[in-house]
C-alpha positions in Angstrom: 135.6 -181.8 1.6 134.4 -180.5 5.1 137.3 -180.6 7.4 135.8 -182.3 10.5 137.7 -179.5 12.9 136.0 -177.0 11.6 132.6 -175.7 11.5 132.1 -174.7 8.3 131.1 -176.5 4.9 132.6 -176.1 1.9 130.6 -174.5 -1.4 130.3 -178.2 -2.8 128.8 -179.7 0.5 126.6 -176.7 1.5 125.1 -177.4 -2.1 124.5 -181.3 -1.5 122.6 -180.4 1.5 120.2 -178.0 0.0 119.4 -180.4 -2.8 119.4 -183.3 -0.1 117.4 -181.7 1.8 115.1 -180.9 -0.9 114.8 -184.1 -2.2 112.9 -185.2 1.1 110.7 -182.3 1.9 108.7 -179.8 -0.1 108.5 -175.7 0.1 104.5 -175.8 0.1 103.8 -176.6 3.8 99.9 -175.9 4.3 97.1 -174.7 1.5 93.7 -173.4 1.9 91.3 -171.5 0.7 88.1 -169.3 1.8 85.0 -168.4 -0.4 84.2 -164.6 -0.5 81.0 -162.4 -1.6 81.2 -159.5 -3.4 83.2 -157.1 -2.4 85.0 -153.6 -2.7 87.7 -155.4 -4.5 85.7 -157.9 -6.6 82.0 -157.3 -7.8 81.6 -161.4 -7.6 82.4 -164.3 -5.8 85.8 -165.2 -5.3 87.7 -168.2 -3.5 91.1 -166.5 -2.7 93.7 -169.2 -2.3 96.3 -169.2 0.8 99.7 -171.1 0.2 102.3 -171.6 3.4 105.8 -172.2 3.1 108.2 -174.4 4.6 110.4 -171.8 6.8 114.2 -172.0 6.3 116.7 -169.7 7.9 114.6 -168.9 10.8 117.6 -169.0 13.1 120.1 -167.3 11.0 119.9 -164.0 12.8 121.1 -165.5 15.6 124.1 -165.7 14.6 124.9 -162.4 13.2 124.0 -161.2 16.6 127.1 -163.4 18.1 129.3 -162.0 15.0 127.8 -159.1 13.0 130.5 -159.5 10.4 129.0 -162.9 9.3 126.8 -162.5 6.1 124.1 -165.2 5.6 123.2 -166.1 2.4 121.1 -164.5 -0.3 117.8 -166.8 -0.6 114.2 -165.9 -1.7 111.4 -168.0 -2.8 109.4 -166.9 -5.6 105.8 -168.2 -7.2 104.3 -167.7 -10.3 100.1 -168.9 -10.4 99.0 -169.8 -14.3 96.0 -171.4 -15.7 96.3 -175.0 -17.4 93.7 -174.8 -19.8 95.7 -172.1 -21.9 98.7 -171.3 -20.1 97.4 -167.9 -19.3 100.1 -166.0 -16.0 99.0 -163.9 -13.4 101.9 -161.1 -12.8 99.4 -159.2 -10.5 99.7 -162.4 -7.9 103.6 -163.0 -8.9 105.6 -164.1 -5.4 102.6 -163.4 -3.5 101.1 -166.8 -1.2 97.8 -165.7 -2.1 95.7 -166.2 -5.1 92.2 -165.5 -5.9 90.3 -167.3 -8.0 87.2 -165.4 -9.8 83.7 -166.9 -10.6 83.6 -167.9 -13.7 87.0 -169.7 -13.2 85.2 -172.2 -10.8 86.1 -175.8 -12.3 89.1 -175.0 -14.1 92.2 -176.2 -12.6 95.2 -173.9 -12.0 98.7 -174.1 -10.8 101.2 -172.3 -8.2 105.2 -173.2 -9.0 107.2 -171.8 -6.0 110.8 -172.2 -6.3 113.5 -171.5 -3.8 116.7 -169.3 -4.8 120.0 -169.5 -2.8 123.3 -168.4 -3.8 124.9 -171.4 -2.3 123.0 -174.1 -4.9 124.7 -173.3 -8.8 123.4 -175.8 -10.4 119.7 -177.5 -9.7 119.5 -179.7 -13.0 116.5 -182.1 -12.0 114.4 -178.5 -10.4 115.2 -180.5 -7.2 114.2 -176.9 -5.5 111.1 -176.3 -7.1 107.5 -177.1 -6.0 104.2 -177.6 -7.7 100.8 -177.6 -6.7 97.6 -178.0 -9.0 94.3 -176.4 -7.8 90.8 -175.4 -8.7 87.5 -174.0 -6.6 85.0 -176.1 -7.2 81.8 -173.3 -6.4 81.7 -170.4 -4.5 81.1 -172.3 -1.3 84.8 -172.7 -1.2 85.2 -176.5 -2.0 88.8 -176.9 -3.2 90.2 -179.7 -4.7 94.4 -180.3 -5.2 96.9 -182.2 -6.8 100.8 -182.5 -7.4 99.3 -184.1 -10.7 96.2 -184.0 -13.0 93.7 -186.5 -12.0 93.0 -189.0 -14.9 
């Protein structure tokens, strides 16, 4: 229980307001994408995928700079990108909030998980702090089309 004197939260409250908070708001905030030629990287067309996150923490610092010997806590968010169709992962894009998406994988629908990690939440048993986002390019002119489910 929070003592209302104090300014602090206790372990068990700071925990009900992550998942609270996460309940009501998601970690993918914006999503786009922009259709490429070949290029030094890629010898075909390519839609590379841009995800934006939800910013938490952005104030924090200020804090430690009124008492260095505060510590905030550890938190990261990380994102793994797979293909539906047969499950396939792509390491080379693992925690990174871009994507591409080759030529000859225009129609096939893929899918970016980003979760969020923080010491202060133990136990997340509903992946209350996780995120999903289904995607595909639809043809090299950069039509995209998402989903937070498959479309019927």
């Amino acid at each position: 229980m929070r003592l209302v004197t104090s300014p602090n939260f206790c372990s068990p409250c700071i925990e009900g307001l992550w998942l609270s908070l996460f309940r009501r708001v998601g970690l993918i905030d914006t999503f786009g994408g922009a259709a490429h030629p070949p290029d030094d990287h890629l010898d075909k067309n390519h839609t590379v995928i841009t995800l934006g996150f939800l910013s938490l923490g952005q104030f924090r610092g200020q804090d430690q700079d009124e008492d260095p010997d505060l510590e905030s806590p550890k938190e990261h968010v990380s994102v793994t990108y797979s293909k539906l169709e047969d499950e396939k992962k792509y390491p080379e894009f693992q925690d990174s909030s871009e994507f591409v998406i080759k030529e000859e994988d225009y129609g096939k629908w893929f899918r970016a998980d980003v979760q969020f990690h923080t010491e202060e939440v133990r136990n997340d048993p509903h992946n209350t702090l996780t995120n999903g986002l289904l995607f595909m390019a639809l043809a090299p002119i950069g039509e995209l089309v998402f989903a937070e489910e498959l479309p019927e």
